[in-house]
C-alpha positions in Angstrom: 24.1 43.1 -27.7 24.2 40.0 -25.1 20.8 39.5 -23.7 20.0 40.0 -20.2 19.2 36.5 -17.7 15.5 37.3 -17.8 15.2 38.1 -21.9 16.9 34.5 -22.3 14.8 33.1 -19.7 11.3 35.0 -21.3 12.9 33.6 -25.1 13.7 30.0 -24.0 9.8 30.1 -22.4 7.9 31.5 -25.7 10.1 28.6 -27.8 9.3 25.9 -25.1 5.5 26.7 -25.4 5.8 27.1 -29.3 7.5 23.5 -29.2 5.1 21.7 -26.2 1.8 23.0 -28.1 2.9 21.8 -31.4 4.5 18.2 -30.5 1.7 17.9 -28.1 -0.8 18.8 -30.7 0.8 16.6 -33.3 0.6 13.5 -31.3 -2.8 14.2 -30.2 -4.0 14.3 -33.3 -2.7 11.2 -34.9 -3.6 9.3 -31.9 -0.6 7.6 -32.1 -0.1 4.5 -29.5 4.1 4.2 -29.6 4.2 1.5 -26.3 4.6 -1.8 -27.0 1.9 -4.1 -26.4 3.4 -5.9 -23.8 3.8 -6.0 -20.2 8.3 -4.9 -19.6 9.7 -6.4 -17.3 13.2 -4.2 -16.5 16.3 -2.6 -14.4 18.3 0.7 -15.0 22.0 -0.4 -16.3 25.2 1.2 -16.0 28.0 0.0 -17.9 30.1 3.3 -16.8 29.9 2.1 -13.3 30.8 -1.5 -13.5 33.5 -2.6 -11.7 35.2 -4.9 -15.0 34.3 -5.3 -18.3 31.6 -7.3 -18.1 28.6 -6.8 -20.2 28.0 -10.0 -21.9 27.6 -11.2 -18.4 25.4 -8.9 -17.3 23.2 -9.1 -20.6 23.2 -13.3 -19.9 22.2 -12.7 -16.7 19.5 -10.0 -17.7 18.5 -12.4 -20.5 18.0 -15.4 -18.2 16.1 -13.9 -16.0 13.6 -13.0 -18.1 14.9 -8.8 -18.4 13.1 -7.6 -21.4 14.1 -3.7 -21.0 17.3 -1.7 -19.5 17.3 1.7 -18.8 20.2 3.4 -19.7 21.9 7.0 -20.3 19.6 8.9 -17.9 23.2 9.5 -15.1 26.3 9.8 -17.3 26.1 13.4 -18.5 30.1 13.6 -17.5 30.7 10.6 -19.5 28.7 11.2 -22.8 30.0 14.8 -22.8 33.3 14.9 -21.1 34.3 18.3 -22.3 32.1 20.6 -24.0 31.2 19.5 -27.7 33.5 16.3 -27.4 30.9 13.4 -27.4 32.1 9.7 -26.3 29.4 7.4 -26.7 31.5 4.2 -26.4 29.4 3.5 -23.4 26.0 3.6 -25.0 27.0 1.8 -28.1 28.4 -1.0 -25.8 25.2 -1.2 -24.2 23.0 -1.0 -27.1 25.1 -3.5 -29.1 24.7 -6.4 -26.0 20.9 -5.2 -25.8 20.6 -6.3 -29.8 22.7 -9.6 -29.1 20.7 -11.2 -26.5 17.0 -9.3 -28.0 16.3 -6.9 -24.8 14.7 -3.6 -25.6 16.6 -0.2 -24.3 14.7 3.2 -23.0 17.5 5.9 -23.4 17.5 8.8 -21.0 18.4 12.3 -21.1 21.3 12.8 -18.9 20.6 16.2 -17.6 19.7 16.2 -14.1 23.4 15.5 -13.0 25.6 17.9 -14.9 29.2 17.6 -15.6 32.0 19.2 -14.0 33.1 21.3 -17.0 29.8 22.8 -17.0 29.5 23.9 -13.2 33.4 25.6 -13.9 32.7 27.5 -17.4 28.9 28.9 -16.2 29.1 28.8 -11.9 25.9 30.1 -12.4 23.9 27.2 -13.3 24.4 26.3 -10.1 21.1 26.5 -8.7 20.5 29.5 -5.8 18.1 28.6 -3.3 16.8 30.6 -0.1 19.6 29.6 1.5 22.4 30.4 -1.2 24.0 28.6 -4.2 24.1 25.2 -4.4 27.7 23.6 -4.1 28.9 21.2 -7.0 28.8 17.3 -6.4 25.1 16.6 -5.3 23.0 15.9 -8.4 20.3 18.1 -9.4 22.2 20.9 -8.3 21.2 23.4 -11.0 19.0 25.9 -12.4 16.5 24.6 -15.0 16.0 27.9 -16.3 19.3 29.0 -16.9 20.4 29.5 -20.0 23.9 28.3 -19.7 22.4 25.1 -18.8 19.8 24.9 -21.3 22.2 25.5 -24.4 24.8 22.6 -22.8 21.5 20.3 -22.6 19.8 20.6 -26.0 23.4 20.4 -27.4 23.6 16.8 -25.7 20.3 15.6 -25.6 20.3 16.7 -29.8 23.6 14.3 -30.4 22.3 11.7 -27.6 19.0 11.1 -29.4 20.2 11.7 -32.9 23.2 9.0 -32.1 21.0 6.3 -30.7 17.5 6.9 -32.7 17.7 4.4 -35.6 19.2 1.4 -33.4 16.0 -0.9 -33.2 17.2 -1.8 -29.7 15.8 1.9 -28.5 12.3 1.6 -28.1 11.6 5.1 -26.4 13.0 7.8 -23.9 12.8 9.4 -20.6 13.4 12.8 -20.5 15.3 13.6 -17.7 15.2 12.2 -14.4 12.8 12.8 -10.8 12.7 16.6 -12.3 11.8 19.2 -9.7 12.6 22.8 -9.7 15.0 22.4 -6.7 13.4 25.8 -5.4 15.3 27.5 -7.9 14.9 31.2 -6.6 17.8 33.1 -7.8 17.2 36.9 -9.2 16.2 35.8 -12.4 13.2 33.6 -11.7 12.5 36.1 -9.3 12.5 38.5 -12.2 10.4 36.2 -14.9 8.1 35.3 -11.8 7.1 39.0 -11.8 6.9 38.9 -15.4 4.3 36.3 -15.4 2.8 38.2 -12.6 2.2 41.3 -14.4 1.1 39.4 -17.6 -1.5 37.7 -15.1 -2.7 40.7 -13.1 -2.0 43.8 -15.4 -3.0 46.1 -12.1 -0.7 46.1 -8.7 -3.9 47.5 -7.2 -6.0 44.2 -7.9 -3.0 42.3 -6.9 -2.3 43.7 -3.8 -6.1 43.3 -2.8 -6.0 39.7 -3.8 -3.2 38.8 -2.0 -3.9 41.2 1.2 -0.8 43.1 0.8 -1.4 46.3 2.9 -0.1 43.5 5.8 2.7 44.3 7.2 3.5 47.5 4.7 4.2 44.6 2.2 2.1 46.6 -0.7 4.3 47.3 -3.9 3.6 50.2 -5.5 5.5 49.3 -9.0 6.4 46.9 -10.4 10.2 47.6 -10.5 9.9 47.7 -6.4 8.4 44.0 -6.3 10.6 42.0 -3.6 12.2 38.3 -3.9 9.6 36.1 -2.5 12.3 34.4 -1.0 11.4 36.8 2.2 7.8 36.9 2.4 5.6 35.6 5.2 2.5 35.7 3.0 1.0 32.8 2.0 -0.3 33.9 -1.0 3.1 35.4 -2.6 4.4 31.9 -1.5 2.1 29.6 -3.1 1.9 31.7 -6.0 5.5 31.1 -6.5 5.4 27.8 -5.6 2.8 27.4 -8.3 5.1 29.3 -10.9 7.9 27.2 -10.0 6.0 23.9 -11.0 5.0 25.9 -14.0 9.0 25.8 -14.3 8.6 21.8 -14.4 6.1 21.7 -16.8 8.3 23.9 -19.6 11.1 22.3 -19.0 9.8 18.8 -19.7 7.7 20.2 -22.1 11.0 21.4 -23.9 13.1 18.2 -23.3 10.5 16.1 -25.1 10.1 18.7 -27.9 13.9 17.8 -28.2 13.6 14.5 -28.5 11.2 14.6 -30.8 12.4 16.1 -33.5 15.1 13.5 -33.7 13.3 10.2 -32.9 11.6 7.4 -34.9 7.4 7.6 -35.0 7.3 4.8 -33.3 9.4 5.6 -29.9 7.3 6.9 -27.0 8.6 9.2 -24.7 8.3 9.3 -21.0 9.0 10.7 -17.7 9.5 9.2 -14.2 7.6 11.4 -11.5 8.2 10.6 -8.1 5.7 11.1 -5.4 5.9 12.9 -2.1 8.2 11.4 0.4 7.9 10.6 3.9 10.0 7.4 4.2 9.4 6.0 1.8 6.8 7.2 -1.5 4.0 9.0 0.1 1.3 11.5 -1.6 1.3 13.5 -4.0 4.5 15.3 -5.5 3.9 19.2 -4.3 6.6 20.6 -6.5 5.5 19.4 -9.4 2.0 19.2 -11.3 2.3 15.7 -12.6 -1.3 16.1 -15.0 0.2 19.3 -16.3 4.2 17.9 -16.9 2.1 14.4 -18.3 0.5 16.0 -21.3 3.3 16.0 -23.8 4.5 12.4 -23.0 3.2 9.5 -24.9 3.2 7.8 -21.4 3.6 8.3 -17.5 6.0 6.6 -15.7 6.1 6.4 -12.0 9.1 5.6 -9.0 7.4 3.3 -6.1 9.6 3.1 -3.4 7.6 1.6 -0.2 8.7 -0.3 2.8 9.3 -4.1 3.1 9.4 -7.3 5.4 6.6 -6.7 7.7 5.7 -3.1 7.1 5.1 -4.2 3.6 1.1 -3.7 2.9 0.6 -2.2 -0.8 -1.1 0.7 0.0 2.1 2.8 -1.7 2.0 0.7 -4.7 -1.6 1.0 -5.2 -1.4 4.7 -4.6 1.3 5.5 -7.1 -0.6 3.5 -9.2 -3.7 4.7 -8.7 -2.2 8.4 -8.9 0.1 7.5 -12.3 -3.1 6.1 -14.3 -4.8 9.2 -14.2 -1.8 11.5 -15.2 -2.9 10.1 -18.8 -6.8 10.0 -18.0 -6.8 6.2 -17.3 -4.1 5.6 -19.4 -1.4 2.6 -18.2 1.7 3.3 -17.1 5.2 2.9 -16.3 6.9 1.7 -12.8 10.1 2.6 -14.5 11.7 2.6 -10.4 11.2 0.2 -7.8 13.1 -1.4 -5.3 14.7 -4.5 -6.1 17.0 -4.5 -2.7 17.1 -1.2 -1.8 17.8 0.1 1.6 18.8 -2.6 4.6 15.4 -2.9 5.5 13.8 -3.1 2.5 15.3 -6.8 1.7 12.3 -8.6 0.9 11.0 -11.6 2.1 10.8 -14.5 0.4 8.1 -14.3 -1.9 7.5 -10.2 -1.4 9.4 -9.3 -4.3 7.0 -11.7 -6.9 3.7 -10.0 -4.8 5.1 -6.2 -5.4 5.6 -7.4 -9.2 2.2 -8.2 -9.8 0.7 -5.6 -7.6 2.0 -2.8 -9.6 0.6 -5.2 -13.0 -3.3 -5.0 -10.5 -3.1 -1.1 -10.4 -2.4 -1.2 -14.4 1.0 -0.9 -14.3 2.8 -2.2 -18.5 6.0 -1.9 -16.9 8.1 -2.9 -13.6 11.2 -2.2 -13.7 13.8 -2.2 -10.7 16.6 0.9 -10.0 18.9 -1.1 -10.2 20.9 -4.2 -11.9 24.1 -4.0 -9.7 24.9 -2.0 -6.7 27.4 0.5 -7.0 30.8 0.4 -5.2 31.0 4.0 -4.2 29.1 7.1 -3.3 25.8 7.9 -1.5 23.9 5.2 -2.8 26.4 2.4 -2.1 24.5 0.7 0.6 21.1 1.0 -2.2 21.1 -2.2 -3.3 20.1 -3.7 -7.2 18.7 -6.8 -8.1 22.6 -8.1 -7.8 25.0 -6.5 -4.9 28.4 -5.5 -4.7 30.0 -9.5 -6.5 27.8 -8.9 -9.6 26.9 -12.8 -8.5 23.4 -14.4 -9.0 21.6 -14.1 -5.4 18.4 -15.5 -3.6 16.5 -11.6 -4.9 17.8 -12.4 -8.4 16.8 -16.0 -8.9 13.3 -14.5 -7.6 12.9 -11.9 -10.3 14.1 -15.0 -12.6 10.8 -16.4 -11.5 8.8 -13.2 -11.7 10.3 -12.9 -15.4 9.4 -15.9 -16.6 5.9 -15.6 -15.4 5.3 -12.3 -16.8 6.7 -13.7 -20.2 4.3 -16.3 -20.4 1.7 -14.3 -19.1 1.8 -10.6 -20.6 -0.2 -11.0 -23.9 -2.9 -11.7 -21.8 -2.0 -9.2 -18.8 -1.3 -5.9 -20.7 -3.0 -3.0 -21.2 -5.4 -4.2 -18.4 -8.4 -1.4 -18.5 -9.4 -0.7 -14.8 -13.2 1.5 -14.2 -13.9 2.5 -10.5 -16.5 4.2 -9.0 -14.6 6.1 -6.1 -12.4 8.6 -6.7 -10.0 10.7 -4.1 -9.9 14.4 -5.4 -6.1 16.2 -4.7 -5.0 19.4 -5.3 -1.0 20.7 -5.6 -2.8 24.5 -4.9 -5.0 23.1 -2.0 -1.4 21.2 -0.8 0.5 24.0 -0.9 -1.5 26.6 0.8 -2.3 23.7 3.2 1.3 23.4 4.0 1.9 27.1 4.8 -0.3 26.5 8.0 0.1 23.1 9.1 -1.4 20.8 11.7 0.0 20.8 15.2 2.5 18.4 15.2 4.0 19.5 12.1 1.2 17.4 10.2 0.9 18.2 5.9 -1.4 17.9 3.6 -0.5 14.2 2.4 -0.8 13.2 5.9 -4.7 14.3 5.7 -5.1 13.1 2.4 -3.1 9.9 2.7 -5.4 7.7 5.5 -8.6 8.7 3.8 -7.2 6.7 0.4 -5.5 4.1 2.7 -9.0 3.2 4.2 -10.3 2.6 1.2 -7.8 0.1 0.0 -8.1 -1.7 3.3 -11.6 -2.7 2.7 -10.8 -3.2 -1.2 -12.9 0.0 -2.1 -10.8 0.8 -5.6 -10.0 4.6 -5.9 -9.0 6.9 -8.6 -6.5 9.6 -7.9 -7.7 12.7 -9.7 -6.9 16.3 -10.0 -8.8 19.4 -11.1 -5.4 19.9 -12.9 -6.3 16.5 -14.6 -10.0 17.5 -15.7 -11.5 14.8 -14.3 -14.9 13.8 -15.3 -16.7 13.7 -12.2 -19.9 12.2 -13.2 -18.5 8.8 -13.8 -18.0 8.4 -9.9 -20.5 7.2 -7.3 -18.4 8.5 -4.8 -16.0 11.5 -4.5 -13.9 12.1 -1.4 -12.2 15.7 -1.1 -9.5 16.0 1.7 -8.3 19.2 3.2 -9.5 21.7 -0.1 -8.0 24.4 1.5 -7.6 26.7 -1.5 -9.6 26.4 -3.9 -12.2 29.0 -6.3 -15.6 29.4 -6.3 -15.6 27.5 -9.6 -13.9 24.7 -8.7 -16.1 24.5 -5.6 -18.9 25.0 -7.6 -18.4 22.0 -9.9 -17.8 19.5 -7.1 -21.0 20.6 -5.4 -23.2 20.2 -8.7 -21.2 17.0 -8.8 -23.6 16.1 -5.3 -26.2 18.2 -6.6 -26.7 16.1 -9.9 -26.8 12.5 -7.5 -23.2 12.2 -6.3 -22.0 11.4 -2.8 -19.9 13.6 -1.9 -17.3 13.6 1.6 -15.6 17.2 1.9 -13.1 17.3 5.1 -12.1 20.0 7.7 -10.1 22.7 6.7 -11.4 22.7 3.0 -13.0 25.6 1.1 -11.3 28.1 3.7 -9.2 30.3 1.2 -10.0 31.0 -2.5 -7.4 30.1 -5.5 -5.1 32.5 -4.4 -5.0 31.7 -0.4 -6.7 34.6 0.6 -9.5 33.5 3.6 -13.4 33.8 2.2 -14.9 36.4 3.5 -17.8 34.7 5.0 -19.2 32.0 7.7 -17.3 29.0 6.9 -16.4 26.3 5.5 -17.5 29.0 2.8 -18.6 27.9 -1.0 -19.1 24.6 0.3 -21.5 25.6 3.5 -24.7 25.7 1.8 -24.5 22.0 -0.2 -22.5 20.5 3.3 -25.6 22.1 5.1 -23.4 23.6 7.9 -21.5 26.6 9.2 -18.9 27.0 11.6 -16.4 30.5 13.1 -14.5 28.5 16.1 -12.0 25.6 15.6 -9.3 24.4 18.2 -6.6 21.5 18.4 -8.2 18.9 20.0 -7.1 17.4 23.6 -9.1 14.6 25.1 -12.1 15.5 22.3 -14.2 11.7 21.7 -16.7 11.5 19.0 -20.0 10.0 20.1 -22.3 8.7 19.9 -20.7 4.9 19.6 -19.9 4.8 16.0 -19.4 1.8 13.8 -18.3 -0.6 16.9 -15.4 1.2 17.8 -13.8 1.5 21.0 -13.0 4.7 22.7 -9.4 5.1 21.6 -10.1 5.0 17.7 -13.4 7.5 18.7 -10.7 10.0 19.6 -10.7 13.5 17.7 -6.6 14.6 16.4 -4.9 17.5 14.5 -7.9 19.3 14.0 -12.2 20.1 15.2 -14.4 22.8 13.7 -17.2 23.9 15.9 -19.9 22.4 13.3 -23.5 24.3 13.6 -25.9 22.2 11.8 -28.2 24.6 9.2 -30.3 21.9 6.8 -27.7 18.6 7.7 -27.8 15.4 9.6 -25.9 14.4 12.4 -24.3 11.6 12.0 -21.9 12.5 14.8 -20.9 15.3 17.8 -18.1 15.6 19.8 -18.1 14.3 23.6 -16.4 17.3 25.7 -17.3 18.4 29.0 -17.6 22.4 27.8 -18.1 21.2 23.9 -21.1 18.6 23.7 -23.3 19.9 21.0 -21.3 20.9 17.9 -21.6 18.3 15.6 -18.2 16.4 14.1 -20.0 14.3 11.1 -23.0 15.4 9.2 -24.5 14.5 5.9 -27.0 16.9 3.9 -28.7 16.3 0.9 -27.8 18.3 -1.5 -30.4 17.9 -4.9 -30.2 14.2 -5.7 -27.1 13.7 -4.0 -25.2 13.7 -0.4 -22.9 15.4 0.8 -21.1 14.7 3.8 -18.6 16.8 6.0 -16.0 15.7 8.6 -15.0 18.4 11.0 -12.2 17.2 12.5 -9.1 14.4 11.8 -10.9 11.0 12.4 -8.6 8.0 13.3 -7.8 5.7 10.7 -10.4 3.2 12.2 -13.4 6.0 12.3 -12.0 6.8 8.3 -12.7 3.1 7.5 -16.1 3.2 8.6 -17.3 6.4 7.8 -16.3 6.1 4.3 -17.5 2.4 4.1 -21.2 3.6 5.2 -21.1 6.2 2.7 -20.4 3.8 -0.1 -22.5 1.8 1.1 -24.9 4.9 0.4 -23.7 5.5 -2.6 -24.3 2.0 -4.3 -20.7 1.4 -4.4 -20.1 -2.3 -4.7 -16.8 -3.8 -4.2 -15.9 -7.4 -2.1 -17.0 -6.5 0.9 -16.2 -9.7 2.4 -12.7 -9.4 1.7 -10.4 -7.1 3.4 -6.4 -6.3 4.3 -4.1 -8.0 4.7 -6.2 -10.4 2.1 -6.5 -7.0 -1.3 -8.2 -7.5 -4.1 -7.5 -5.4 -7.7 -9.8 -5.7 -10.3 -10.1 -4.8 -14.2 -10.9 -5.9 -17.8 -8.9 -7.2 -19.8 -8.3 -6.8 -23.6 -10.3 -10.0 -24.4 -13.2 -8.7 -22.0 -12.6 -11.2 -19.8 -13.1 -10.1 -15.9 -9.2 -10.4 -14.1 -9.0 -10.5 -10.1 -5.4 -10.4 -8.4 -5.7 -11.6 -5.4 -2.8 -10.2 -2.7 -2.1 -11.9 0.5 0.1 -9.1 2.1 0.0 -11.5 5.3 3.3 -14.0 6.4 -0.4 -16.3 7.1 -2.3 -18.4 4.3 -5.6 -16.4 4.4 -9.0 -18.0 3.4 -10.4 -17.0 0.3 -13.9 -15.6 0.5 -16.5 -18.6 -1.4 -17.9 -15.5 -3.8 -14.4 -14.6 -4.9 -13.3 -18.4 -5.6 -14.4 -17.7 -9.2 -12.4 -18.7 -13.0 -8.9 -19.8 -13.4 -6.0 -18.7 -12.0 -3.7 -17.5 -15.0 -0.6 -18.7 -12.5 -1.0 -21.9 -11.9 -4.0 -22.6 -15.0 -6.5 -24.3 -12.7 -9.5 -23.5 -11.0 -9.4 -21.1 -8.1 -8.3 -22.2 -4.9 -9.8 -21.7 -1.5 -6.6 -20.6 0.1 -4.2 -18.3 -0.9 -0.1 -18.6 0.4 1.7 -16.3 2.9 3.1 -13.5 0.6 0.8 -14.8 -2.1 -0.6 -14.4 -5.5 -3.8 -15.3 -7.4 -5.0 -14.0 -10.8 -8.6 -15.0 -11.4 -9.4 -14.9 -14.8 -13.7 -14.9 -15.3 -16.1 -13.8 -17.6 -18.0 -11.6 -14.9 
């Protein structure tokens, strides 16, 4: 008997967490370190899309500047696979043969998030469905990860990939597929395995319906059998509990790829993944269809794309984000920039000297790798005008001769450089459940939850206040930080609540925002005064909230002038019950409910912000309650002049030093301290337009 969609889909879930627990238990337990211990310095390659046969070329050209890894594999399903069964790895073994003649390491990927035409005519339905319909062949990452067409054609070539390729000593690990995403895959068969899960979850439709308010609307289901697509609903909480399911989806399937691999590849390859943030532009926040800790556990390593802008909107802050955010996917762990521009996009052609500071910003946020999508640019499709490290004539160019540079510096430098150990005190708190629910009701304007989230982390990097990015998914140790700020919680238990405000409670300073603690874990509003959980340790209570128009914040606050003292997005009519004012708004029929307060809460502050300060009011608010919280950091220092600090393996104190300025800027007398590993003498005073310092002490 042929198995239904849904028995296939419930089969291929039991073996993926059968596969994930074991591998991940396995490598857990023999604490086995498979990265090199060295700092890689890379590009993706492509020998499929090169206009001639010229590889030698390419691999002198990689070689003399200084390439020490190529990413290969990860695009070419159609080519490694051109009909079903029929392998032709021609391509690979040309690659991996000039990697071995001119001694550059090779990560191989899995090939499966662009599938081959064959596939998309023999199964039509791998094709992923969406809301809208079924996803049309041509556009990559068109399919259904759950399908089980599409699953059987991807172990079969990911099984003869990795077996064909493991031994070479060239390979020195994997990425498992590629920016994975569930591509709101919402056809009637994750529909079906979503109520599956839902009825393993819940066991009752009467507890359900309560929890998720249900009787709205006549939306209650009365059996299971009658439980709609939640394709249609227009409840938030059927929504983000699908959306919640679907990055569940993620989490298997990567969990599965790398079980794949596995069981073909040597002990001593790693395996990673390369996650890609939320977009807006450029890379910005936090990825809200996947769970990046979850989808991290299995791999041996996280990798990261960084994608930010250039020329003068270049300042770091999406480099030391994704950083920031990729180091705690493996609880502190370095990582892997395994994408970043080279060229990119017209206007992301660097200046001179931006692409050397972007290098060894990623290597300041503990970053092993940097490696640049991508060698050559293509001469066709949609990303013909996204340039590599060399465009269209394959010909050495101003951008190449200054990763030649970069290269040779990070040669000389990496034994001393890698596996740089980074401790901060401050940590930013994010949520994919508090994002989600979030982004079922957002801001006027159309604002999200990264858009909250985001300044409050960018204010800290501006006055060089290093941040972790962690994640109740991620189970964070909260103790270990002075300082914890918690941006737009919107959904969120009483448990988790309850461990951030014993977090205070214990001596911790604490900063919760507006809009947090309003719905519970399954977006369902508290019943109660809000901000709920979190009123009694913030100290306050509050029942009326409004947009704001023409709302100040007085009184004058941190020497600011009257625009940055401007209330936006958001104000909560804050009623004081045991907490300081620190600030109220300044209305004509509003002028005594308080914006800012701080309460102490056991042997620790909390502190509450009731409305969407302006990036200028962010800076100082946080900066005072650092300040508060014995946070030290170079005060004396701030953007464009950013300062990254860590240990490094010798114990030695390292400081890069990042002029994101087309100005020399001064360096502060207390930071002129050690050598700087560039140049090998003392620290200068000054520091170059685009510049870089790395200040080697031992304090």
């Amino acid at each position: 008997m042929i198995k239904s969609k849904l028995s296939v889909f419930v089969a291929i879930s039991a073996l993926v967490a059968t596969w994930s627990s074991a591998s991940f238990a396995q490598a857990k337990s023999q604490q086995v370190d498979r990265t090199p211990q060295a700092i890689l310095y890379g590009v993706a390659y492509y020998d499929e899309y090169t206009p001639v046969d010229r590889i030698d070329e390419d691999f002198r050209l990689m070689k003399e500047a200084n390439i020490t890894v190529v990413r290969i594999a990860e695009s070419t399903w159609g080519t490694l696979e051109p009909q079903p069964g029929v392998f032709d790895f021609r391509h690979v073994d040309r690659m991996l043969s000039a990697a071995q003649r001119y001694g550059i390491k090779v990560i191989v990927g899995t090939p499966t998030y662009a599938i081959p035409t064959w596939l998309a005519r023999e199964h039509p339905d791998v094709l992923v469905t969406r809301p809208e319909g079924q996803a049309k062949f041509g556009f990559r990452q068109n399919m259904d990860i759950t399908n089980p067409h599409y699953r059987a054609a991807a172990q079969r070539v990911i099984e003869a990939l990795i077996a064909h390729v493991a031994q070479n000593p060239a390979v020195i690990g994997y990425q498992v597929d590629n920016e994975t995403k569930p591509y709101n895959t919402s056809g009637p068969n994750v529909q079906a395995a979503f109520v599956k899960a839902l009825q393993q979850k819940w066991g009752s439709l009467d507890k359900l319906n309560q929890a998720w308010g249900l009787d709205y609307w006549s939306n209650r289901v009365n059996r299971w059998e009658d439980f709609p697509s939640s394709v249609g609903s227009m409840n938030a909480s059927v929504k983000n509990a699908f959306a919640e399911f679907q990055r569940g989806l993620v989490t298997d399937f990567l969990a599965w790829q790398t079980a794949l691999v596995r069981k073909h590849a040597r002990n001593d390859q790693f395996v990673t993944q390369n996650f890609d943030m939320g977009w807006l532009k450029t890379s910005y926040g936090i990825q809200p269809e996947v769970n990046h800790w979850q989808a991290a556990r299995p791999l041996d390593v996280a990798g990261m794309d960084i994608y930010h802008p250039t020329q003068d909107d270049l300042t770091g802050v999406e480099i030391a984000f994704g950083g920031d955010l990729a180091r705690s996917l493996k609880g502190g762990a370095n990582y892997y920039v395994i994408e970043t521009e080279a060229q990119g996009w017209l206007q992301w052609t660097p200046y001179p000297g931006q692409l050397r500071l972007q290098a060894f910003s990623h290597l300041a946020s503990g970053a092993n790798m940097v490696a640049y999508w991508h060698w050559a640019t293509t001469a066709n499709a949609v990303e013909t005008y996204w340039r590599g490290l060399l465009t269209q004539d394959y010909q050495p160019n101003e951008v190449y001769i200054a990763a030649k540079g970069i290269g040779a510096e990070i040669k000389r430098l990496s034994p001393k450089l890698a596996d740089l150990k980074k401790s901060n005190d401050v940590a930013i708190y994010v949520s994919n459940r508090a994002q989600t629910a979030f982004d079922s009701f957002k801001l006027p304007g159309n604002i999200e939850y990264n858009q909250v989230m985001r300044p409050f982390y960018d204010a800290l990097y501006r006055r060089n206040i290093e941040a972790d990015v962690i994640s109740p998914d991620g189970n964070p140790d909260l103790a270990k930080y002075k300082m914890i700020i918690v941006p737009a919680l919107y959904s969120a238990s009483d448990e988790e609540i309850a461990r951030l405000n014993a977090y205070a409670e214990a001596g911790g300073h604490l900063v919760y925002t507006f809009k947090s603690g309003f719905t519970n874990e399954d977006s369902k509003v508290r019943y109660a005064t809000q901000p709920g959980a979190i009123a009694q340790a913030a100290g306050v209570k509050y029942q009326l909230f409004t947009e704001p128009k023409g709302v100040k914040i007085g009184p004058d606050l941190y020497g600011l002038g009257e625009k940055d003292l401007e209330a936006r997005w958001w104000m909560e009519f804050l009623t004081p019950t045991t907490a300081k004012v620190i600030a109220r708004f300044d209305h004509h029929s509003w002028p005594n409910y308080a914006a800012v307060t701080r309460n102490i809460n056991g042997k620790g502050e909390v502190t509450y912000i009731g409305f969407m300060p302006s990036d200028a009011l962010i800076e100082g608010i946080l900066t005072d309650t650092a300040k508060r919280a014995g946070v030290v950091w170079p005060e004396s220092a701030r953007f464009p002049l950013i300062v990254r600090s860590g240990t490094l393996t010798n114990g030695s104190r390292v400081r890069y030093l990042l002029n994101y300025s087309p100005k020399r800027q001064d360096i502060p007398r207390e930071l002129v301290n050690g050598t700087d590993l560039l140049t090998g003498k003392q620290a200068a005073s000054t520091i170059d337009p685009w510049g870089v310092a790395i200040l080697e002490s031992s304090r």
